[in-house]
LUMDO-914708 format. One record per residue: residue in three letters; y, z, x of N, C-alpha, C, CB in turn. Coordinates in pm, whole numbers, padded with zeros to 5 digits, always signed. Atoms other than C-alpha are relative to their C-alpha. Glycine has a CB too. Layout:
ALAYZXYZXYZXYZX...
This chain:
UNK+00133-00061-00013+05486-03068+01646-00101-00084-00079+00000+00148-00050UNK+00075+00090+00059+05166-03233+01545-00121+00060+00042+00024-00142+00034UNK+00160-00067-00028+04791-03076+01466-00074-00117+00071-00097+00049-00160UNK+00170+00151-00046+04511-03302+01657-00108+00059-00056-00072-00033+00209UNK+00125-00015+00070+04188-03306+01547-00090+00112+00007-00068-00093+00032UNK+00119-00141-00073+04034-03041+01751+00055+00074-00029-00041+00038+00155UNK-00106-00143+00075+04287-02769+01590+00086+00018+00115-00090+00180-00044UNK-00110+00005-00127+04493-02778+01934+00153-00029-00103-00046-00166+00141UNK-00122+00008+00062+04850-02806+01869+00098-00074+00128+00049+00162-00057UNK-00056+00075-00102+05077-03056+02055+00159+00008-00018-00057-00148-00005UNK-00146-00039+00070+05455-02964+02068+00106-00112+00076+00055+00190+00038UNK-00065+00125-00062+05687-03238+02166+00167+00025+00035-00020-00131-00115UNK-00098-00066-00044+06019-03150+02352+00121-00125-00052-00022+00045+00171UNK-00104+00191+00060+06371-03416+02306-00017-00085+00096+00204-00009-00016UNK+00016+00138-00072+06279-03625+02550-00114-00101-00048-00029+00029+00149UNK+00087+00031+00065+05960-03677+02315-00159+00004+00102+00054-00131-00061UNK+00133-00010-00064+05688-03599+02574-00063+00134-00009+00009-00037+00143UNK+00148-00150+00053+05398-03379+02478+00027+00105+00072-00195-00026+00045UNK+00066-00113-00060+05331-03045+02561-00126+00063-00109+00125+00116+00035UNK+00120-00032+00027+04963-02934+02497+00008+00149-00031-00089-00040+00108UNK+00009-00148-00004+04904-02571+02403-00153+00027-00106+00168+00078-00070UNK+00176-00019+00088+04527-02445+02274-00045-00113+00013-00019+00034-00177UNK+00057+00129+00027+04416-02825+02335-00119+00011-00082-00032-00070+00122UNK+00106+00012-00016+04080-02725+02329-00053+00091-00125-00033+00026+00137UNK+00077-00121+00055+04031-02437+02079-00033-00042-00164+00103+00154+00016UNK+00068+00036+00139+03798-02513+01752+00072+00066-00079-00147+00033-00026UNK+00063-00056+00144+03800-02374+01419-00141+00055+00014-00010-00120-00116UNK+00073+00076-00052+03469-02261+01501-00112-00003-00163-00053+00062+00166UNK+00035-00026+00157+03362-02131+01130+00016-00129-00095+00105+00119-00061UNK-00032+00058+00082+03533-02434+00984-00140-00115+00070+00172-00023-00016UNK+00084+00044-00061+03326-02644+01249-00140+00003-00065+00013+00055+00108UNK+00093+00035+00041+03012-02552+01183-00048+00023-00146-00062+00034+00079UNK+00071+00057+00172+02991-02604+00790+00029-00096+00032+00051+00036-00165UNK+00014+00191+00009+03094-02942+00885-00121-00025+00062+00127-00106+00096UNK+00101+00024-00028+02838-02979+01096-00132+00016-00080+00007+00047+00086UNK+00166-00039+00075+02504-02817+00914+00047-00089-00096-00059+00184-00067UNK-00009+00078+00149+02649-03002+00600-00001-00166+00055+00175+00048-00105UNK+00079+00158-00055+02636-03380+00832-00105+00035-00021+00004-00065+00155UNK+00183+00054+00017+02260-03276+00891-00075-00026-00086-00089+00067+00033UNK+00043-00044+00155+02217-03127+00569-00036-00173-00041+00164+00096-00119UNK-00017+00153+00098+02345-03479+00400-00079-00116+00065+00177-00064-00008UNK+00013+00137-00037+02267-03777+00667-00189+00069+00025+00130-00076+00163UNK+00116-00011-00039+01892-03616+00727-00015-00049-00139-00059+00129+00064UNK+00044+00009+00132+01830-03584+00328+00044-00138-00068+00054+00119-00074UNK-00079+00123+00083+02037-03942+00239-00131-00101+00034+00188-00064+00074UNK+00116+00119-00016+01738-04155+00425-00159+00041-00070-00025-00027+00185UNK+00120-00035+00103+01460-03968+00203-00093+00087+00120-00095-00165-00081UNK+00092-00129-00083+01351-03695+00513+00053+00104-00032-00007+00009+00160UNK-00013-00121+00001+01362-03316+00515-00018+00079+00141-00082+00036-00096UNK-00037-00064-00117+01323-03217+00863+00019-00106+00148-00118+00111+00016UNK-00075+00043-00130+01449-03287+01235-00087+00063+00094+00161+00049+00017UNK+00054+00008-00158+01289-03302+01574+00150+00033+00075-00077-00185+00051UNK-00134+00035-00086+01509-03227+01889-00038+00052+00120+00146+00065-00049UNK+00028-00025-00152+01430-03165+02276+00049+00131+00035+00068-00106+00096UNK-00026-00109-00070+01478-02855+02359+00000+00061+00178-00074+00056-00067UNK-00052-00032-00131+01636-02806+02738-00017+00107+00098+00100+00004-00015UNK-00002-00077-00032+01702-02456+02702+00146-00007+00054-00104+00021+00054UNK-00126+00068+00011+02051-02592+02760+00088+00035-00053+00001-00091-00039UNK-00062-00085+00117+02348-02481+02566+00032-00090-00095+00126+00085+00034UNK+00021+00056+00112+02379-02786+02405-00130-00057-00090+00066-00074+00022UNK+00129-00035+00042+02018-02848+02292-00037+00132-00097-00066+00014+00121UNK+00012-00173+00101+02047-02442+02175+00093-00019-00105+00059+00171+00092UNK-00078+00026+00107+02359-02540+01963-00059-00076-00116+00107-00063+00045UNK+00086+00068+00118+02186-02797+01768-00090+00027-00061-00042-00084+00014UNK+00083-00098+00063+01873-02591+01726+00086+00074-00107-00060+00100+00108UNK-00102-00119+00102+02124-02323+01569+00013-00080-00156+00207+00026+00083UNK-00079+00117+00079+02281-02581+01344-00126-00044-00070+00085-00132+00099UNK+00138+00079+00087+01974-02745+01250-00099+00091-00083-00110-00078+00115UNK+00035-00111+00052+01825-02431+01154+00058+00031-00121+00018+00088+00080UNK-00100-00022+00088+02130-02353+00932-00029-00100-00128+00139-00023+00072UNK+00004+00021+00108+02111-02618+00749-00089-00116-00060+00111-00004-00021UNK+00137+00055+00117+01781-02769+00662-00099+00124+00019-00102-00180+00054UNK+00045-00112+00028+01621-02420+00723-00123+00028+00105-00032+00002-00145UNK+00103-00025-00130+01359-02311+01034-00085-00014+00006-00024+00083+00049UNK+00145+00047+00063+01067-02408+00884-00019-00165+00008-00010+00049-00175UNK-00039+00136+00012+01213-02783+00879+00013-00050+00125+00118-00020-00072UNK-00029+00085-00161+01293-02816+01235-00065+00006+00151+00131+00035+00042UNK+00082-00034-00095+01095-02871+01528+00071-00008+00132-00116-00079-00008UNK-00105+00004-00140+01207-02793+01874-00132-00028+00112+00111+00190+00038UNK+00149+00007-00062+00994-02943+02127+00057-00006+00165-00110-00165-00062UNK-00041-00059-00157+00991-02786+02541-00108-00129+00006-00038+00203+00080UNK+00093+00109-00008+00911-03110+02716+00060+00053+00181+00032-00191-00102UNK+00011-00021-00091+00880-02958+03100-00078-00072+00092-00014+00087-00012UNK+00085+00090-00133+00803-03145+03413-00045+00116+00119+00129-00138+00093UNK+00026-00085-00098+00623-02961+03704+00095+00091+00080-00055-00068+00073UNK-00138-00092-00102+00964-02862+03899+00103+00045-00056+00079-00078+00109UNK-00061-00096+00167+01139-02729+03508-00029+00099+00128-00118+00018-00215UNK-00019-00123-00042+01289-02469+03642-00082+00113-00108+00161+00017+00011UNK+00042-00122+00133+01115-02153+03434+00086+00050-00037-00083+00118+00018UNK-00114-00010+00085+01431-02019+03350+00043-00050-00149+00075-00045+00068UNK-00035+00105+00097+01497-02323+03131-00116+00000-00133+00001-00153+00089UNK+00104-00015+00119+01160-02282+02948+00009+00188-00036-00193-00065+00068UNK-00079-00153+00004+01257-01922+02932+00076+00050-00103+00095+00014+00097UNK-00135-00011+00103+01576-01976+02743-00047-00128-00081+00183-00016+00083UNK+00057+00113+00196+01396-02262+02508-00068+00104-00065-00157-00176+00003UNK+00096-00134+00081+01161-01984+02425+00082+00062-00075-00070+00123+00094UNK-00089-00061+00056+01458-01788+02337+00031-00004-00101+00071-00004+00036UNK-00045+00044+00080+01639-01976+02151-00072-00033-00146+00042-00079+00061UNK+00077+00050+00135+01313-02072+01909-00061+00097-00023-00095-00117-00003UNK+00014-00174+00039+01269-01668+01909+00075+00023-00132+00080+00113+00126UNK-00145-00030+00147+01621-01618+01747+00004-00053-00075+00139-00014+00002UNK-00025+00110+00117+01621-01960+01535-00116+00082-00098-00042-00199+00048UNK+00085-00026+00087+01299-01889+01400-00055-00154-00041+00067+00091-00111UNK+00061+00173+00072+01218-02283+01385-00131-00017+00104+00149-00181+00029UNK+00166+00046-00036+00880-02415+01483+00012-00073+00143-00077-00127-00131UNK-00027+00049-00143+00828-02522+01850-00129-00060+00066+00054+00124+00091UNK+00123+00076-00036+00559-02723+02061+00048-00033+00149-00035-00142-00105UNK+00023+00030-00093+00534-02771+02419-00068-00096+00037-00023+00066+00030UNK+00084+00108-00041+00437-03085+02590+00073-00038+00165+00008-00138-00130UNK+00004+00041-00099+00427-03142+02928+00014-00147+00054-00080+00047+00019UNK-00042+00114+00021+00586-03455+03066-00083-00065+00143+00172-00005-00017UNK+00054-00005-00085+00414-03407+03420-00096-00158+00013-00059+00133-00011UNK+00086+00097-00007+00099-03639+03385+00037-00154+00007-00072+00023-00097UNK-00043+00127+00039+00276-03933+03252+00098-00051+00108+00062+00005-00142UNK-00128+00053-00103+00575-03939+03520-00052+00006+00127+00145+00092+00000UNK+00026+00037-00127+00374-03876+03814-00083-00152-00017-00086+00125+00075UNK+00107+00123-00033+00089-04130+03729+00109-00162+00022-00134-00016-00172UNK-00096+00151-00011+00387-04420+03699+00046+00026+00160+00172-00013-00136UNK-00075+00022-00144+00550-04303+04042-00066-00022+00138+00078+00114+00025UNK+00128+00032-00102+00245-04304+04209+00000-00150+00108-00141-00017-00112UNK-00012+00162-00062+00295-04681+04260+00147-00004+00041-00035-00139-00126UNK-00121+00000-00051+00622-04587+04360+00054+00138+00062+00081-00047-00103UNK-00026-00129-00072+00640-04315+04610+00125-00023+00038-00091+00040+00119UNK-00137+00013-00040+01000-04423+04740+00122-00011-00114+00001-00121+00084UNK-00091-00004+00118+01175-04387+04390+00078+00149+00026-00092-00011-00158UNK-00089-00107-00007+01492-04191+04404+00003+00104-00108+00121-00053+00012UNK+00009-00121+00057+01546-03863+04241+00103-00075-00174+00087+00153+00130UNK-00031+00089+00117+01764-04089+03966-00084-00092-00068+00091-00072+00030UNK+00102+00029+00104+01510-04311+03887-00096+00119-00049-00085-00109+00055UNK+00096-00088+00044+01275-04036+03849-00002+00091-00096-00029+00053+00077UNK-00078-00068+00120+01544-03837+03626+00007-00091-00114+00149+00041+00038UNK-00070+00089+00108+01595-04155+03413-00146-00002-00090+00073-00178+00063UNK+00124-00016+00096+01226-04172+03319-00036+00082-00026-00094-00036+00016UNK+00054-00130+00086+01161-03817+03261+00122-00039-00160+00043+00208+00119UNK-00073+00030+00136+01485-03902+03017-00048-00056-00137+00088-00082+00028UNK+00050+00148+00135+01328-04193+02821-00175+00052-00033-00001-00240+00106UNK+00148-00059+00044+00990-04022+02848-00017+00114-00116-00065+00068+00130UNK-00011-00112+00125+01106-03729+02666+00015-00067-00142+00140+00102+00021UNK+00010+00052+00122+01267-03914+02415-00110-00083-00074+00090-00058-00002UNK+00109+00087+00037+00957-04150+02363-00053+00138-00069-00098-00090+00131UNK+00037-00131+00087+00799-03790+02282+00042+00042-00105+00015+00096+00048UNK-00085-00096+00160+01025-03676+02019+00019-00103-00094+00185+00081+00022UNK-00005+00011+00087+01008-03979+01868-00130-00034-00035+00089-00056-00021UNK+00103+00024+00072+00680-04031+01826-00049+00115-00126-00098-00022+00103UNK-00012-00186+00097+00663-03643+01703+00077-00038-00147+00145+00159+00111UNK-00121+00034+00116+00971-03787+01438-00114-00073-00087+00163-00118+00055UNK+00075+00063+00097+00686-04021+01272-00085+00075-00037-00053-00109+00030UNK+00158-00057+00074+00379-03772+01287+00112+00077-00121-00144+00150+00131UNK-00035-00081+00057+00644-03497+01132+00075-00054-00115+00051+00077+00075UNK-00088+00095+00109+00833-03769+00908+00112+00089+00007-00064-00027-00172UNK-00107-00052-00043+01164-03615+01059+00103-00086+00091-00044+00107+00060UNK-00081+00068-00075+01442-03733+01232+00086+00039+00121+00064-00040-00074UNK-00032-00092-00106+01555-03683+01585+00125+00032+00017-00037-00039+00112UNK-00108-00016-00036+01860-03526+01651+00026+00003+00140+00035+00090-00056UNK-00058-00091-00117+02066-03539+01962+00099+00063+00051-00005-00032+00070UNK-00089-00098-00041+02256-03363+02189+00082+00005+00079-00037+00074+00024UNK-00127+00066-00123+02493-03526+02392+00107+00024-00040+00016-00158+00032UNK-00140-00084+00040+02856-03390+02367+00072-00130+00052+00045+00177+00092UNK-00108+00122-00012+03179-03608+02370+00022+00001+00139+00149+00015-00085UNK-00048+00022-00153+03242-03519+02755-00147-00120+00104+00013+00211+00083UNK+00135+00151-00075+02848-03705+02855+00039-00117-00043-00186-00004-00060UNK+00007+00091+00062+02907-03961+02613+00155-00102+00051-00024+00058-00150UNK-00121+00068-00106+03274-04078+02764-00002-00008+00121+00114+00053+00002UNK+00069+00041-00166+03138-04034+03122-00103-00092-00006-00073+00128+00084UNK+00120+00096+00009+02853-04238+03014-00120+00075+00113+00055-00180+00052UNK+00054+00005-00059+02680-03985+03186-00199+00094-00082+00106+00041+00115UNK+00088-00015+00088+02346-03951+02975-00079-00107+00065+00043-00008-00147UNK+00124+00087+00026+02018-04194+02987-00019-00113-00076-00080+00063-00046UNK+00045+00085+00161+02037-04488+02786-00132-00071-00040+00092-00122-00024UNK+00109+00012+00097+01773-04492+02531-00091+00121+00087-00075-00178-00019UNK+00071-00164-00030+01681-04145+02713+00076+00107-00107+00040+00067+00191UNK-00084-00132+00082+01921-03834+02619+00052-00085-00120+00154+00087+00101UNK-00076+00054+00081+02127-04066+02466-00021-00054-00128+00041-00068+00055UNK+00072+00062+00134+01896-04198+02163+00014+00113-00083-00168-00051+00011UNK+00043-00099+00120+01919-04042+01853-00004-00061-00136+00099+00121-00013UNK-00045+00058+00118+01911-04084+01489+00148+00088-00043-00130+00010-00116UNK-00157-00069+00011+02209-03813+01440+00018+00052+00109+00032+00111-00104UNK-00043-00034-00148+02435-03670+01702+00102+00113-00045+00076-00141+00101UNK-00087-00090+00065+02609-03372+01587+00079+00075+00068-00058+00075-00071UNK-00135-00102-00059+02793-03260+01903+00074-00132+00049-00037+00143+00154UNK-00070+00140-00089+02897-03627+01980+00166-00004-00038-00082-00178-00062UNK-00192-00049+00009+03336-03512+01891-00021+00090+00004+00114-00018-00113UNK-00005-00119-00047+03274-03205+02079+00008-00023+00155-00114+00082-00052UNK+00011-00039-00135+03404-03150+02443-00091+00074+00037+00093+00051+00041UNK+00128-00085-00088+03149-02960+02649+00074+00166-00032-00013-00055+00226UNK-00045-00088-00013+03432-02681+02688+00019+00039-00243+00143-00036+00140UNK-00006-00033+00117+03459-02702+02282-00147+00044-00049+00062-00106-00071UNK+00154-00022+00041+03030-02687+02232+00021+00165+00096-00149-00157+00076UNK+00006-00063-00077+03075-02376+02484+00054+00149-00122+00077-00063+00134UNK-00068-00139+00119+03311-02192+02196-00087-00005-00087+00160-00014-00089UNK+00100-00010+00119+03043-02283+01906-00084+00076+00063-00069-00131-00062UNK+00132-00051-00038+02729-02161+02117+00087+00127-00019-00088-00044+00155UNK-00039-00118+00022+02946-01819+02102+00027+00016-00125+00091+00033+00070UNK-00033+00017+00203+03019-01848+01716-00108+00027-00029+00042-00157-00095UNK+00114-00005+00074+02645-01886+01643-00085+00054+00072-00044-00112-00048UNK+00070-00181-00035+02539-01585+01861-00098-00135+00109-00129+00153-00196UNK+00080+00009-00096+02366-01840+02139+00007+00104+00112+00015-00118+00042UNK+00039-00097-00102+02238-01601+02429+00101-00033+00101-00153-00009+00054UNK-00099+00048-00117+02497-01573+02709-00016-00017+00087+00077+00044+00034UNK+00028+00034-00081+02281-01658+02946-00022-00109+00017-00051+00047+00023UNK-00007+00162+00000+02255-01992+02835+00146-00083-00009-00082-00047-00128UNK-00121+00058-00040+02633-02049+02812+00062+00029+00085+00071-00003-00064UNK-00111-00051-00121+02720-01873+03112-00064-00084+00088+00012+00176+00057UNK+00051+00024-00142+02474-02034+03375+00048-00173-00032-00205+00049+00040UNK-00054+00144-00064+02574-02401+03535-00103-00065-00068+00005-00029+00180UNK+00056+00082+00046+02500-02688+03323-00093-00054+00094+00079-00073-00051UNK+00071+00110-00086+02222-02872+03453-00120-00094-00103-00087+00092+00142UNK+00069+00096+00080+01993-03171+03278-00162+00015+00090+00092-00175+00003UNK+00095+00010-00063+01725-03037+03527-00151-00071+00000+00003+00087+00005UNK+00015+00134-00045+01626-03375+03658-00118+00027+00111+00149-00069+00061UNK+00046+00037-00153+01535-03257+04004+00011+00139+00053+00105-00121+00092UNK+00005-00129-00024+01493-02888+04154+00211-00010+00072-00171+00047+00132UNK-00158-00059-00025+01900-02717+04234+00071-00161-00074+00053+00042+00227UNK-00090+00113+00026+02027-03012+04028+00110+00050-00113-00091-00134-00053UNK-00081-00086+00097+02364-02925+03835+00081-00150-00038+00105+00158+00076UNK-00123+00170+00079+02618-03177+03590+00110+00035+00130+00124+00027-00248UNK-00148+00047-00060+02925-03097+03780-00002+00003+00154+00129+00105-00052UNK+00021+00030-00163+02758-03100+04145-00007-00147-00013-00149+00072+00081UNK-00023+00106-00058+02649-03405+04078+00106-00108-00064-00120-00047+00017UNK-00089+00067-00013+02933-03549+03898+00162+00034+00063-00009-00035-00108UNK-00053-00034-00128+03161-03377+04176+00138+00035-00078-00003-00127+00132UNK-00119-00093+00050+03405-03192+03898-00074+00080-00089+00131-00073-00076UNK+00037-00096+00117+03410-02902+03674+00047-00102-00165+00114+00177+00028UNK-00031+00032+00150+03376-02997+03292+00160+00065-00045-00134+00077-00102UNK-00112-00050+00061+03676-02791+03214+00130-00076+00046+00008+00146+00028UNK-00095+00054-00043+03873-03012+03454+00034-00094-00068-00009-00024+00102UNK-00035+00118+00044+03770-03336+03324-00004+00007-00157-00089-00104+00062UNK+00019+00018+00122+03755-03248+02981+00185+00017-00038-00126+00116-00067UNK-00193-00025+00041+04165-03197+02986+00033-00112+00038+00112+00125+00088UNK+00011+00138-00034+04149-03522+03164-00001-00109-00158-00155-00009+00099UNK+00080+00042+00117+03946-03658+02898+00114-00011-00147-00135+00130-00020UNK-00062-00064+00130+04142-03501+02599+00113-00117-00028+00074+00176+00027UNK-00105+00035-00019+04456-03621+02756+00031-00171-00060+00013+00033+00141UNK-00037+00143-00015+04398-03979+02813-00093-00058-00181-00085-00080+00195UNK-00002+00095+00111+04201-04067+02475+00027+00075-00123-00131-00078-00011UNK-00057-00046+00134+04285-03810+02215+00185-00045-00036-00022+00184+00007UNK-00164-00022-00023+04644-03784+02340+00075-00155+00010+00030+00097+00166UNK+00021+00137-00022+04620-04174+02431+00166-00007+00137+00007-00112-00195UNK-00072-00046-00141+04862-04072+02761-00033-00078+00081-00028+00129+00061UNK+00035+00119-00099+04896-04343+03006-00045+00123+00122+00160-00133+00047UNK+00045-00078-00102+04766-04235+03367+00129+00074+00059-00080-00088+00105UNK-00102-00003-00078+05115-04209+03510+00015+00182-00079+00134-00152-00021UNK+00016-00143+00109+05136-03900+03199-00036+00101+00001-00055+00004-00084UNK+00103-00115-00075+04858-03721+03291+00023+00045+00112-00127-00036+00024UNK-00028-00015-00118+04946-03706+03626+00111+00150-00035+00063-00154+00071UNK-00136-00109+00033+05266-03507+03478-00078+00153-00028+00108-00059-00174UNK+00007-00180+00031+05050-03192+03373-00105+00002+00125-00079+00078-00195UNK+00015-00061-00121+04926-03165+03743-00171-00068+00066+00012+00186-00034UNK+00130+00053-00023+04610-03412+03778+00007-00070+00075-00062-00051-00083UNK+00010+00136-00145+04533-03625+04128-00011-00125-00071-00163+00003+00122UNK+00043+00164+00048+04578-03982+04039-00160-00074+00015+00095-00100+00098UNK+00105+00052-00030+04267-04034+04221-00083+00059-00071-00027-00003+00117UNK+00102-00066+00116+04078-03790+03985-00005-00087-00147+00060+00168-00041UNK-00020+00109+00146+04263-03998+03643-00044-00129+00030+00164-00027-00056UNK+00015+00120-00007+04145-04308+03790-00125-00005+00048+00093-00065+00066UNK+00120+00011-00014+03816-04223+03876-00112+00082-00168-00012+00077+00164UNK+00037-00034+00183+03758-04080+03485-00006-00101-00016+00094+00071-00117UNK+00053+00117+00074+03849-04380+03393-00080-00084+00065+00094-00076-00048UNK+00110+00074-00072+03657-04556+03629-00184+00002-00157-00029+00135+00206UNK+00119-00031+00043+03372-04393+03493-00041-00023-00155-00011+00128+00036UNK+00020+00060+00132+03440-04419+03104-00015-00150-00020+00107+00037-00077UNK+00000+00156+00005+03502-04818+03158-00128-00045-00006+00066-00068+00117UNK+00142+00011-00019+03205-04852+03322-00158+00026-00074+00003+00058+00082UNK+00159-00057+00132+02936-04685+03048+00058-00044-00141-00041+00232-00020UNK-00008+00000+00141+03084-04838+02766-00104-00099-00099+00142-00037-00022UNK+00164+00077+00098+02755-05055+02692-00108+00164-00022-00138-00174+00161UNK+00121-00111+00051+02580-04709+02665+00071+00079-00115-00056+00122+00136UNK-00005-00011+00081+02793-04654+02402+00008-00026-00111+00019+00020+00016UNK+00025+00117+00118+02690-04975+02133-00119-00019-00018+00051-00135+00020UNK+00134+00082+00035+02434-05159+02034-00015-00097+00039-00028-00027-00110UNK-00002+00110-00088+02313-05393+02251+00092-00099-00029-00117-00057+00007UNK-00090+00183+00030+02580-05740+02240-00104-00068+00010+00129-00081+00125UNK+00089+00130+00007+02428-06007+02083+00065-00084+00004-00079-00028-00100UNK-00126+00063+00009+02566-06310+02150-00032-00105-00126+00047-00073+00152UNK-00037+00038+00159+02722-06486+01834-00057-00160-00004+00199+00011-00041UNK+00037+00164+00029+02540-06833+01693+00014-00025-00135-00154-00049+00037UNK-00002+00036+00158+02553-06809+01339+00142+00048-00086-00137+00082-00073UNK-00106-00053+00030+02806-06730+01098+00037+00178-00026+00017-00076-00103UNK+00067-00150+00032+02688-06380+01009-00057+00032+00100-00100+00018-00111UNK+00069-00051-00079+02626-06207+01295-00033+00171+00021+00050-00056+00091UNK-00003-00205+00007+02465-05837+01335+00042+00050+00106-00148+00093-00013UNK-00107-00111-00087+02737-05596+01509+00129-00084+00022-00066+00056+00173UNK-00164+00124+00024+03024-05930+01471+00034+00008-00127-00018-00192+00024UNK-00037+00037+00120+03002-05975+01112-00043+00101-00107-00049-00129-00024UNK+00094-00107+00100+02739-05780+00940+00004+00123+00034-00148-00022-00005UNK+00033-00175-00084+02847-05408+00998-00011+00065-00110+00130+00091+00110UNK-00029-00094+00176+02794-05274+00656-00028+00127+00060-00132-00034-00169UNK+00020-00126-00023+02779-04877+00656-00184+00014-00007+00094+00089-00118UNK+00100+00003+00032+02437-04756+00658-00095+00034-00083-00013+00011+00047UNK-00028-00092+00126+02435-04613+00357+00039-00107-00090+00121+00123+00015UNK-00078+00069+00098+02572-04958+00204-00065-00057-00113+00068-00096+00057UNK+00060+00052+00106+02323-05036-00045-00023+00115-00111-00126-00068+00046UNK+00041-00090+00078+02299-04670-00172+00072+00038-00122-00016+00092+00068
């Protein structure tokens, strides 16, 4: 037998091949003091006191609110509704909500003006480009907000976007901290119930609403709960494909995961530079960031 990280428990028979049981199930109490105590520390270590963060209306977006609330205090953290004309109201609905219950400070800004006037010159742009720049538009927002408020943005991308690579890069995906980034989707799903998020925001179908009826697992054509056992399997568990297959998964499903993780793994570095000197930054020079303190 052997604990993994996520508190799951992995029991191993005599032939020595795994069996999974609870994979998925937190701590969720122990969880989030780790968490508020990262924000707590890595916000306060660079000489700020509060945090910016996009508010969705989302359940992960509402988790981090929670969290961020906790532990630099509601007064410290700004949550900012950045709605495009075809924002579902729902979604601004349940941001409202959420900065009801927190009690943290909130600001609305409309993303509208700025994304039509660019598409204008581009009436034949697909519903992806058009999602990618509301992405990077938002974030441009929150961080400019991060300098007026001298704060730092948090985000909110969970370990299941971030191994699909399916996020925005230098949209969703920018942050200065990332506090659900070693959290499955199906594991952020048990916290939002720990810290009393509304169950209307963890019950209804993820969506990054991009584009009117747009949902995560329509358009990446599985349920999170599927591929997150997928997921688990092949890099917690480090389970060849042939493995996975064994607890009842289509080859063509394990090989189109990995497809997909292979493929986004520049959206998860820092740009490659390529090497000329002896000292190079992200080859040579990786000191912590914290290494002079």
């Amino acid at each position: 037998m052997n604990r993994s990280l996520s508190g799951g428990i992995v029991w191993y028979d005599r032939q020595g091949r795994s069996k999974l049981v609870d994979q998925f199930h937190i701590n969720t109490d122990l969880v989030i003091t780790i968490l508020t105590s990262f924000i707590r520390a890595e916000v306060q270590k660079v000489g700020f006191q509060r945090a910016v963060l996009g508010l969705s209306g989302g359940v992960d977006s509402s988790v981090v609110a929670y969290l961020a609330a906790r532990a630099l205090g509601p007064g410290n953290v700004l949550g900012v509704l950045m709605p495009y004309r075809t924002s579902s109201p729902q979604s601004v609905a349940d941001a409202g909500e959420v900065v009801r219950r927190t009690g943290i400070r909130h600001r609305t800004v409309d993303i509208s003006p700025q994304i039509d006037a660019y598409f204008a010159g581009e009436p034949d742009a697909s519903n992806l480009r058009r999602g990618n720049k509301m992405a990077r538009e938002r974030m441009s927002v929150l961080y400019d907000l991060s300098m007026a408020e001298k704060a730092l943005v948090l985000g909110t991308s969970n370990k299941t976007e971030l191994l699909l690579g399916y996020g925005t890069q230098f949209g969703d995906l920018a942050s200065a901290l990332n506090p659900l980034g070693d959290l499955y989707k199906t594991q952020v799903w048990q916290l939002a119930k720990a810290l009393g998020v509304p169950p209307q925001i963890i019950e209804k179908p993820p969506s990054a609403d991009l584009w009117p009826d747009q949902s995560d697992e329509g358009e990446l054509g599985f349920s999170y709960r599927d591929v997150d056992q997928v997921l688990f399997l092949l890099v917690d568990c480090r389970l060849t494909p042939e493995q996975v297959q064994e607890w009842g998964f289509a080859p063509e499903f394990i090989a189109r995961v990995q497809h997909l993780v292979r493929i986004s793994q520049y959206k998860r570095r820092l740009p490659l530079i390529a090497k000329i000197s002896q000292r190079s930054v992200g080859h040579d020079f990786r000191y912590l960031r914290d290494w002079g303190a």
